[in-house]
N, C-alpha and C positions, 0 to 999 in steps of 0.2 A: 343939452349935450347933443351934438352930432352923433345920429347913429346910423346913415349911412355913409359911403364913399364908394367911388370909382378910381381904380390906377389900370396900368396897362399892363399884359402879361404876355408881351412877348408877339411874332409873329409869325403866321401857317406859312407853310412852305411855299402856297403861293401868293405870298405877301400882304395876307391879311390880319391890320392891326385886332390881336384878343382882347378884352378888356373883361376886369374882375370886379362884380358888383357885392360889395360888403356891409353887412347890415349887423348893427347891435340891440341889443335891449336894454335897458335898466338895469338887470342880472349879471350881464357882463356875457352873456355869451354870445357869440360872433360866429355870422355866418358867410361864406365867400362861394361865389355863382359866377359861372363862366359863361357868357353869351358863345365859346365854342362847342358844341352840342349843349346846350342849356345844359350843363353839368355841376353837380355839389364837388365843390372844391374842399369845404374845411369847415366841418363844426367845433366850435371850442368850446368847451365848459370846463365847471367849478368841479374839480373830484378831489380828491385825497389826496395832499400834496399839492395842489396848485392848480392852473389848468390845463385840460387836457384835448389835442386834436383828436374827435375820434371817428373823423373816416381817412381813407387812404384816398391820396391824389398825388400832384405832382408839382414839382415847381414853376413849370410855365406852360402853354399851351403845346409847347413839340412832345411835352410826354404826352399828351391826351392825340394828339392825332400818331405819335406811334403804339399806343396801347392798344391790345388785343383782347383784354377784359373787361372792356365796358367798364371801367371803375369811372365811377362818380354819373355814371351816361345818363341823360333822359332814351328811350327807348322807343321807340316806333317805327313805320305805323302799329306793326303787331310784334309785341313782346314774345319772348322765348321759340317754342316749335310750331311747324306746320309740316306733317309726315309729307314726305313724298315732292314736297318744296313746290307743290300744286293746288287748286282748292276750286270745287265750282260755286257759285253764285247768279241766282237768276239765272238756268242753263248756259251759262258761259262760263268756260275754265280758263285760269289764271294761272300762267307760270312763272315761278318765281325763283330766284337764285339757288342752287343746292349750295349751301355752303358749312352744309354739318353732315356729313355720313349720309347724306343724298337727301337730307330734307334743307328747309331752313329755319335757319337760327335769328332773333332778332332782325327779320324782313330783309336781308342779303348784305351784298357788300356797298353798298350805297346807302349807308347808316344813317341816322337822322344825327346820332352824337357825332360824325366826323363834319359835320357845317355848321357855317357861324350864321348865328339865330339874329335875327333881327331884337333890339329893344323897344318894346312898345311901352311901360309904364314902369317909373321908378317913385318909391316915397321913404319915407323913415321906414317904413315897415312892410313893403315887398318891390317886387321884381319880376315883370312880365314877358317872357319871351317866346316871340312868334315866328314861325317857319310857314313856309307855304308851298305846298306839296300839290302838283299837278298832279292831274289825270294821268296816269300809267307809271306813277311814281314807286319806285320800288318791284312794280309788277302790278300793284293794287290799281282796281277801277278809283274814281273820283276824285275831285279838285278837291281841298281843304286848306285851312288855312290854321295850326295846332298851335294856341297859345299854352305858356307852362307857365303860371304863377304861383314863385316862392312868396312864401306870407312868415314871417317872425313876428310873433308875440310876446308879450311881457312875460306869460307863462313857459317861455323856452320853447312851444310849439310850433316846429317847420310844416307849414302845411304846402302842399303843391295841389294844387289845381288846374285838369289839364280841361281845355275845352275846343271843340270845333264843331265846324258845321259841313259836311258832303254835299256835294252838289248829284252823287250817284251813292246806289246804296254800295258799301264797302264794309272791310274789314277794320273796326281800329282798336286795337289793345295796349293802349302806353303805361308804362311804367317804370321809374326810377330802379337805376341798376349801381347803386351805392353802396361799398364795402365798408361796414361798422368793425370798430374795435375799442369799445368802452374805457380799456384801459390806457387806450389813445394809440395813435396809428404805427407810431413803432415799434410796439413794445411786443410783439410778435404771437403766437399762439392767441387764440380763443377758446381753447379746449375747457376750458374753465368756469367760462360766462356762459351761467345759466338763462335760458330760455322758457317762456312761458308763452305756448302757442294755444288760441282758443277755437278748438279742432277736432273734432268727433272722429273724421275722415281724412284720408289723401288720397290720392291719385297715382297709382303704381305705372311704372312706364318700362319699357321695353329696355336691351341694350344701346340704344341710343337716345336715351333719355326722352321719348317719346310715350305719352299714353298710351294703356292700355283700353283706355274706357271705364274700365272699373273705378267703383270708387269701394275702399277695401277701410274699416276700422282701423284706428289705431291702437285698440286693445290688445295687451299684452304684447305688444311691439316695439322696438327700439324709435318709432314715429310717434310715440305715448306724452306728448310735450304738455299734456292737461294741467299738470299739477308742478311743471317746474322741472327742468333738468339743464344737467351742465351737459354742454354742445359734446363735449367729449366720455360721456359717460358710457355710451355703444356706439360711436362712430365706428368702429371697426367689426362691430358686432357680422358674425357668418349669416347677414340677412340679406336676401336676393336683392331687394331694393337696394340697400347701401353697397354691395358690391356690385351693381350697373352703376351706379352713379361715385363712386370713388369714398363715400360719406353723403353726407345729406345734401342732394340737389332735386327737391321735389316740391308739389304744389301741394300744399293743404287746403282742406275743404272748409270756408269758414262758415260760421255758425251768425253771423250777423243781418243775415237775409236782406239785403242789400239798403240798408242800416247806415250811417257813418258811424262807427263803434268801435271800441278796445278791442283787438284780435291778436296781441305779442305783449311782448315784454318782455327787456332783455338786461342782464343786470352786469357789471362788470367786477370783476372777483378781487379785483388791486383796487382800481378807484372809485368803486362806491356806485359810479352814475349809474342812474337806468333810463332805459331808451324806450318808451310807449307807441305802440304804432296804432292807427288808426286808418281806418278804410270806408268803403262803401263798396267796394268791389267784392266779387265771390270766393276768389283765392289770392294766396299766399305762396310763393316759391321762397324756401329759406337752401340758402345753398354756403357753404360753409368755405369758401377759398379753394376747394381741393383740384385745382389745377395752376394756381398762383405758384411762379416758379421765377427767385431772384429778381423779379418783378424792381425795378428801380424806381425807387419812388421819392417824394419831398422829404428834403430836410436831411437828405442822404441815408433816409430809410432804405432798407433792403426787404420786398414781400414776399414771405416764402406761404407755402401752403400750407391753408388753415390758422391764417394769421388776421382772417374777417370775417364776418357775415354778412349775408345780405339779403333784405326781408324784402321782396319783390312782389308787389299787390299788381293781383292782373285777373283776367279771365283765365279757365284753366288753359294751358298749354293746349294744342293742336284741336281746341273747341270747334272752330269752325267742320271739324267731321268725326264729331262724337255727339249727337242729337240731343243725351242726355245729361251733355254739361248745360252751365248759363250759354245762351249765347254772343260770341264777338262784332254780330254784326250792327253797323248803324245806319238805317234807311235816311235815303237823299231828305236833306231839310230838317233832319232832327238832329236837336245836339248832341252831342257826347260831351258828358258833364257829369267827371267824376273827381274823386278829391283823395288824396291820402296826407298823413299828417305824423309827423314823429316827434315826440314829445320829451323831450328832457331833463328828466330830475339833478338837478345837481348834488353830491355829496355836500353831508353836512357837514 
């Protein structure tokens, strides 16, 4: 059986052909990768009733470079905040885009998902793609050259592996910014699908979704995901976290000590599938859509808020100046080599 292929998906504004690398299993489920920002286009599985798409994306490459949510994005060099959109290293300070409420967001406006990645390795069962980020790239010290390899397994396990090497020590925190919706990507709301997060801690942040430093229990709080809760059961709850952040956009503190290990688990309440994530990274950013606003999507989907998830494995948010998080940085010559993996149960 042929279980990959390549077709074309359209082309960037400024006339570069996209192309869509699609890979199957045995199982039947099918996965689609866009060499334009290394981005997950489209998981398909077995659920209840048939198969189900269940992330959101779009139907050719103009929606991904008009998209302002990072849906489906690889993310880098440094995922989520950096206070003050500044940061020093080795006594030299780096300035870097304010492009959130005076800090930055996902390393500025010169995104790694808005360019088309180069393809370095394709097989039955993954898809390697490399970018290659100079020195002063983004604002960040050092040359790199950041391969993302998707891996499909017989087991329905997407694994991504991101790896590079620095020529100067830097900041690198990458991590997939992909909107889940179990009960497949149209079918609107997630308030439903239960969650299971492996997390003693989080990370409370300011009104700009920035760290406090703190790292505060989840006991007896609407952040309590130990034992399984549906996404919607205190999203709206009168608690300071959830109202800076609109609902849940936070990092969780994970318990795997930098482990590749079980850290979620997400189950979908109509079609049955559940979605395993796996890490070796310290945190988890689960942030629930709530700014996704008629968002036009595939298949003549319409994404309204709180109609996905998105399990986001990183270093904590604005680490680089909180002493007492892990830390973000990778010294000249050492790799950065880390793995995350979402796993797929199909409905029986």
């Amino acid at each position: 059986m042929e279980k990959w292929k390549t077709r074309g998906f359209g082309t960037t504004a400024d006339g570069v052909e996209a192309n869509l690398y699609i890979l199957k299993n045995n199982a039947g489920t099918e996965v689609s990768l866009l060499d334009y920002g290394a981005s997950l286009v489209s998981v398909k599985v077995r659920g209840k009733g048939g198969m189900k798409d269940v992330v959101l994306g779009f139907d050719d490459v103009g929606g991904y470079e008009k998209d302002g949510a990072s849906i489906g994005a690889t993310v880098g060099r440094n995922a989520n905040r950096i206070e003050g959109a500044e940061f020093e290293l080795n006594g030299i300070s780096y300035k870097l885009d304010k492009n959130d409420s005076g800090n930055n967001l996902h390393s500025g406006l010169d995104y790694y998902n808005k360019r088309v990645w180069e393809v370095k390795g394709q097989s039955d069962s993954h898809v390697t793609f490399v970018l290659h980020s100079p020195d002063g790239d983004q604002g960040y010290p050092g040359t790199l050259d950041m391969a993302v390899t998707y891996s499909l397994d017989e087991d329905s396990r997407l694994e991504i592996h991101y790896e590079a090497v620095p020529d100067r020590d830097t900041v690198i925190n990458m991590t997939n910014h992909s909107y889940f919706n179990l009960n497949g990507h149209e079918s609107g709301t997630v308030l439903d699908h239960t969650v299971t997060l492996f997390a003693d801690a989080f990370t409370p942040a300011d009104e700009e979704s920035v760290p406090t430093g703190e790292i505060l229990s989840v006991e007896g709080t609407p952040m309590d995901f130990r034992m399984g809760r549906r996404i919607g059961q205190d999203i709206d709850a009168d608690y300071e976290p959830l109202r800076f952040g609109g609902g849940y956009d936070h990092n969780w503190v994970l318990k795997n000590k930098g482990r590749f290990d079980k850290v979620a688990e997400v189950t979908g309440d109509k079609s049955g599938i559940v979605m395993e994530v796996y890490t070796d990274l310290p945190g988890v950013q689960m942030y629930t859509g709530n700014f996704l606003d008629a968002e036009q999507g595939k298949d003549g989907a319409v994404y309204e808020k709180r109609s996905a998830v998105c399990l986001e494995t990183q270093y904590y948010p604005d680490a680089i100046h909180h002493e007492n998080f892990p830390g973000p940085v990778c010294k000249a010559g050492e790799k950065y080599d880390t793995r995350t993996a979402y796993r797929f149960v199909p409905a029986e």
